[in-house]
N, C-alpha and C positions, 0 to 999 in steps of 0.2 A: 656203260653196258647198253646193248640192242634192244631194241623191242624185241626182237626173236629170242634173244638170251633173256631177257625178262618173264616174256610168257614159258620159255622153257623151264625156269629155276622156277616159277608157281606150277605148272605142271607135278613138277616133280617133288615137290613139299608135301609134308605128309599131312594128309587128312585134319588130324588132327590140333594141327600149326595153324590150318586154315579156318577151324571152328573156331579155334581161341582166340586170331586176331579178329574174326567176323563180332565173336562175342565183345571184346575190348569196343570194337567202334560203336557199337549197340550202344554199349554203358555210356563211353564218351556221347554220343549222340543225346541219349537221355539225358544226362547230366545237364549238357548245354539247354536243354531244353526247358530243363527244371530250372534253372536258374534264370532265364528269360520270364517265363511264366512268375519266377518272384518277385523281378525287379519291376514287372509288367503290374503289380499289384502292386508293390511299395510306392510306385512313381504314384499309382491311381488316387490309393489312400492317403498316401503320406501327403498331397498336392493337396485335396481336398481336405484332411486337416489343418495346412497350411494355409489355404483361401480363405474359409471359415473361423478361426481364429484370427487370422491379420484381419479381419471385416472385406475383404474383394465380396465375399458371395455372405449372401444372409444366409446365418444355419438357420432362423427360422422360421425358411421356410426348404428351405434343402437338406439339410440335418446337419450332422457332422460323425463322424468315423468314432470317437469315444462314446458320444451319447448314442450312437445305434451297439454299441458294445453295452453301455450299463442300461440300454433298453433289453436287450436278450438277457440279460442275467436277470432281471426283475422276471422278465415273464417265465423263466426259468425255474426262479424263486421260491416269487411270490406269484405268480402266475396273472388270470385277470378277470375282469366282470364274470365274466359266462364260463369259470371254473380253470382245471390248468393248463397251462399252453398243450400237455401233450391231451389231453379231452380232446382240447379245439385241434389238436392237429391231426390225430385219428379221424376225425368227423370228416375234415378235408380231402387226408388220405383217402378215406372209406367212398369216399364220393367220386374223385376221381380214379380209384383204381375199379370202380363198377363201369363210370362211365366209357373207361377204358375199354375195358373187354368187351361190353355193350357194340359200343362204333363203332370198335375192332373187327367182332364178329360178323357185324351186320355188314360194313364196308368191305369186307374179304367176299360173303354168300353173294351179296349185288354187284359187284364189281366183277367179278369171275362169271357170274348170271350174264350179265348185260354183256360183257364184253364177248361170251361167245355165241351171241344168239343177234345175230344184226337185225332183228324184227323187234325183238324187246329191246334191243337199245333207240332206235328209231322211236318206239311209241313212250318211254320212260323218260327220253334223254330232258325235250323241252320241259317236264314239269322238275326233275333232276336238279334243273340250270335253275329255275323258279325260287325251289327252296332254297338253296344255297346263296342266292342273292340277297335273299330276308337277312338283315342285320341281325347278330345273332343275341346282342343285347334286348333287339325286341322281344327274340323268342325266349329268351330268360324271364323278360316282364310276363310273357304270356305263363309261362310253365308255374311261374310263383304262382299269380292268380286263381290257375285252374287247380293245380293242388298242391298249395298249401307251401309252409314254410320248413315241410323237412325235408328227408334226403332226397325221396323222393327226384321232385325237379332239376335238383342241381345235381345228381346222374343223367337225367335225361339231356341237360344243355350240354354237359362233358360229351357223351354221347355222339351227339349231333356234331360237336366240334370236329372229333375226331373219326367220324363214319366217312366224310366229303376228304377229308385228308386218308385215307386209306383205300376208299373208292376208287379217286382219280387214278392211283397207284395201282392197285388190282386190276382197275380194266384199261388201264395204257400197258400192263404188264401183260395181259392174256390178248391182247394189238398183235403186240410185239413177238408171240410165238409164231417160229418160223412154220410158216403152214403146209413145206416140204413133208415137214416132219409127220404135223397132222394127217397130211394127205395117206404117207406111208402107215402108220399106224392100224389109220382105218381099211388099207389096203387089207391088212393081216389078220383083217376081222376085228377089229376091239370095239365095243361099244362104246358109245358117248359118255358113260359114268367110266370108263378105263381109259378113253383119250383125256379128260379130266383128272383123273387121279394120276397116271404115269406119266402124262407130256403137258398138259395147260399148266397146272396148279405148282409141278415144280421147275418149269420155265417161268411164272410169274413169280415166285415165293422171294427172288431178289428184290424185285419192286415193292412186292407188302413187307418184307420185313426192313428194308430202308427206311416205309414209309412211319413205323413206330417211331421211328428218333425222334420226330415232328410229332407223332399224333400224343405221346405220353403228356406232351409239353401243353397243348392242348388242351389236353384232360384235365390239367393241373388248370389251365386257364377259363376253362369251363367251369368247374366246382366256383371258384373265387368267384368270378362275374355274378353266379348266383348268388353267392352267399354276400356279395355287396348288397346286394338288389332286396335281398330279403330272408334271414338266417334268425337262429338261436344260437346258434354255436360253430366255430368255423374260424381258420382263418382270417377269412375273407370280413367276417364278421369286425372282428378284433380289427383290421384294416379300416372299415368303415367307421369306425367309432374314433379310430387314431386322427384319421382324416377330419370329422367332424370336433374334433377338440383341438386340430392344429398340431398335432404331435407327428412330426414326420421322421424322425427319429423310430419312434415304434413302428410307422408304416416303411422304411427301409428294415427293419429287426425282423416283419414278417417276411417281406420277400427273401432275405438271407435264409432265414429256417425253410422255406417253400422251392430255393436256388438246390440247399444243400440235400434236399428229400430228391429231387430231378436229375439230378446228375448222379444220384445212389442209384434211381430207376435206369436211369443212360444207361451206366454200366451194366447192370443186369439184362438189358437187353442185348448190347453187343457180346455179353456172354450166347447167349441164346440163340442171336445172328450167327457166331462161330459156330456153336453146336449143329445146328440145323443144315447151316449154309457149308460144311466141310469137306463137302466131296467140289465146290467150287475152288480155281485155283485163287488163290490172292491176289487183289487188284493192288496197281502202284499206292494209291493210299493207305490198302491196309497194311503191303510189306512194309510201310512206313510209319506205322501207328507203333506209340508205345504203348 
């Protein structure tokens, strides 16, 4: 058969024939992918229990795959010092989903600020570049010091992590609007709070909402660093004490529980990204995403 007889006989098939095989490759495509993704973990784990038991790698100081399983069932349990994993995990959560919104918000106002006013960003940029350079483990040591050992500061270091990761993103995004457009807008009269709301804020809003994938992760890495540094309760806490007693087994049990909360948040944001972002057409990644 022709290529012209080929595209003629799909032509001419009905609608419906063409959803259900579209749908079939969909499935098959998942499937394949589900199954890589298994074997992609079975190879990981199964290897790493094999190293650790033949003696190649020391579990102890790397762990091993069973004792990071009857680690999570104990803190699961019986829980640990500073009461039960899920205390310690709300305190985490609690911290990073403030610090979140925090650097979110603040990184969306200054970034969309600075980005459309080339005077403020001229006079902000150099001290901008300043703080962002400070290590941010110092500023964690600073934020304990100043107040104290509760949530307080380790919101504020979440925060900060995640403000410069959302910034960048907002004000390379309101850069990036075509200023034809701008131009014409204001031709028609709209004022600078309506060129803002109708043409910067949703020509950027692909850049700031990208930039959550990153910035949630962040947050999550924010809260911990503090609560290494100096906690009651936390994760990060339970990390540093596993760490200090040589228990690395429980310091991989915490990042599994802290992997599996991150990738709950992923998803909920790329819900969020769909909802918002819908009148956008589909880039080659996402008609590709399962």
């Amino acid at each position: 058969m022709t290529a012209t007889a080929v595209r003629r006989a799909v032509a001419q098939a009905p609608a419906t024939d063409l959803q259900l095989a579209a749908h079939r490759a969909r499935i098959r495509r998942m499937v394949w992918i589900r199954l890589g993704q298994f074997f992609v973990a079975l190879f990981v784990i199964g290897g790493w229990q094999w190293f650790t038991a033949a003696g190649w790698v020391d579990k102890f100081f790397f762990g091993q795959p069973t004792g990071i399983w009857n680690s999570l069932v104990h803190l699961f349990t019986v829980g640990t010092a500073f009461g039960s994993i899920w205390e310690n995990l709300w305190v985490t959560v609690q911290e990073a989903l403030l610090g979140f919104l925090l650097g979110t918000s603040a990184g969306v106002v200054v970034g969309i600020l600075l980005g459309s006013n080339r005077y403020l960003a001229s006079v902000f940029g150099p001290y901008i570049k300043i703080v962002n350079s400070v290590p941010r483990i110092v500023l964690g040591s600073i934020f304990i010091v100043a107040f104290g050992l509760g949530v307080f500061p380790k919101v504020l270091l979440a925060a900060v992590l995640v403000f410069f990761v959302v910034f960048f993103n907002a004000f390379q995004g309101v850069r990036e609007v075509d200023q034809n457009l701008v131009a014409n807008v204001r031709v028609l009269g709209a004022s600078p709070l309506q060129v803002a709301r109708h043409v910067t804020i949703p020509s950027a809003m692909t850049w700031i909402i990208a930039s959550l994938h990153t910035a949630f992760g962040f947050a999550i890495i924010g809260a911990l660093v503090a609560e290494v540094l100096g906690a009651t309760h936390g994760i990060g806490l339970i990390i540093s004490q596993a760490q200090g007693s040589f228990d690395p087994d429980t310091v991989f049990a915490c990042m599994v529980i802290t992997s599996v909360f991150t990738l709950l948040a992923e998803y909920l944001i790329t819900l969020l990204e769909r909802s918002i972002l819908r009148w956008r057409p589909p880039n080659r990644s996402e008609s590709q995403a399962i």
